[in-house]
N, C-alpha and C positions, 0 to 999 in steps of 0.2 A: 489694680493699682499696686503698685509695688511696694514693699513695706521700710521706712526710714533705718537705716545701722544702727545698733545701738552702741552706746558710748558709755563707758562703765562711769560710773559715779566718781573721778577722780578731785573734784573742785566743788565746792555748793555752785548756785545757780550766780550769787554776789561774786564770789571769787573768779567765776569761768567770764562776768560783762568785767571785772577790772583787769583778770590775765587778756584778752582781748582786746582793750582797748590799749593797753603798756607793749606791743609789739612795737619792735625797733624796724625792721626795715618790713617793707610792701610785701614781700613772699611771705612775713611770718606772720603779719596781718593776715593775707589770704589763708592760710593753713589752718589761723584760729578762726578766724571766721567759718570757716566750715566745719568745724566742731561746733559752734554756737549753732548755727542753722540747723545743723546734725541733730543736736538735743533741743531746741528749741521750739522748732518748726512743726513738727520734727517732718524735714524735708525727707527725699528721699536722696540716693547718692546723682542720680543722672540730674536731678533739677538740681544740687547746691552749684556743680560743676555747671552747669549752664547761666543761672545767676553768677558764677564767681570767672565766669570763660575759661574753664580749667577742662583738662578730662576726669571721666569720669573714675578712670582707672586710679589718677592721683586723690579722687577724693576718696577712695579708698583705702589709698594705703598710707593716707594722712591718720583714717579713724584707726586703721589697726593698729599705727606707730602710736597714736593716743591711749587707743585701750591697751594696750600690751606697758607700754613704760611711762605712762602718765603725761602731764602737761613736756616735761624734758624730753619727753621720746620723737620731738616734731623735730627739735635741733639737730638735724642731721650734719655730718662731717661732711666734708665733700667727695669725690670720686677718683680726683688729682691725686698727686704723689709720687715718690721715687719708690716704685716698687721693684726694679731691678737695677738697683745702681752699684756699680763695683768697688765705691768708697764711698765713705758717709760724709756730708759737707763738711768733717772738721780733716779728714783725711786730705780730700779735695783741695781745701783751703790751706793746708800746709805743703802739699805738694808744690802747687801752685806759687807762692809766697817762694821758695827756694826756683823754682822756674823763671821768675820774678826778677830775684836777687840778678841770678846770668844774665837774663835779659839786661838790666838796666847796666851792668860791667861792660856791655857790649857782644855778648857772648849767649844771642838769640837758639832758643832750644829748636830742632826740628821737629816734624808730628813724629817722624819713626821714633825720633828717643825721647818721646814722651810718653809714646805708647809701649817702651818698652819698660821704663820706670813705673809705669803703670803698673804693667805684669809683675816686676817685682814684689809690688808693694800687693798686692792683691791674688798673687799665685796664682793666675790665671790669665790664660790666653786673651788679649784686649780686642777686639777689629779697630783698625785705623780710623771707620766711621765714628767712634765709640770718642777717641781722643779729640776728632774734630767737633762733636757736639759740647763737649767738654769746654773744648776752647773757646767754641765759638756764645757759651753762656758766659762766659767772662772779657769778650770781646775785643777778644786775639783774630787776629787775621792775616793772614798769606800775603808776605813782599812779593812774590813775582807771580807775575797774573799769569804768567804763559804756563806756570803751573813747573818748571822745570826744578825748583828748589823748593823744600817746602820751611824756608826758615820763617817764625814767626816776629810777631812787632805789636808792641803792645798798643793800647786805644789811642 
């Protein structure tokens, strides 16, 4: 028989059934729940994960996030993110805003000279993919389908 994790003492027994019960959404319930089971049961890891239909690998590195930084160690951040973006949304947003301004004068910017303003503002060589995803989050899009112009038009 395999032996239950152990879970360091972070909460009394009162504090671990009310933090438990005050989960705000299903996954945070599942996570505390299997710290309860963990010290309770005391299960071992492949049966919480089977009562909880979890693997068993997550029910471990639920207990380690618990033993390691206590009840706040389950709140993970997510895995999303701009982690290679060439301007920070406030950059972006004022670029944009003055790309904007032409636009509505009448006076539609191309992708080459956006991706060239781009380079400026950022010292670095942009790829044209780069501007179109750009664009395409702000929901700009291509007048001429055949593709022979690439002026843009706002929503």
């Amino acid at each position: 028989m395999r032996k239950p994790a152990f879970i360091h003492a972070w909460l009394s027994e009162k504090k671990l059934k009310a933090w438990v019960r005050i989960a705000h959404t299903r996954d945070d319930y599942q996570k505390r729940l299997a710290i309860w089971m963990t010290v309770k049961g005391p299960f071992p890891a492949h049966r919480v994960a089977s009562l909880l239909v979890v693997s068993k690998q997550a029910v471990w590195l639920w207990v380690s996030q618990f033993n390691r930084l206590g009840p706040n160690g389950l709140q993970r951040r997510g895995r999303g993110g701009r982690r290679r973006a060439y301007l920070s949304l406030d950059q972006e947003k004022a670029l944009l805003e003055s790309l904007e301004r032409d636009a509505i004068r009448g006076r539609a910017p191309r992708a080459r000279e956006v991706q060239e303003e781009i380079s400026k503002v950022t010292r670095k060589n942009v790829s044209i993919s780069y501007v179109y995803r750009l664009l395409k989050r702000i929901g700009w899009q291509k007048l001429d389908a055949r593709g022979h112009r690439s002026t843009l038009s706002l929503p």
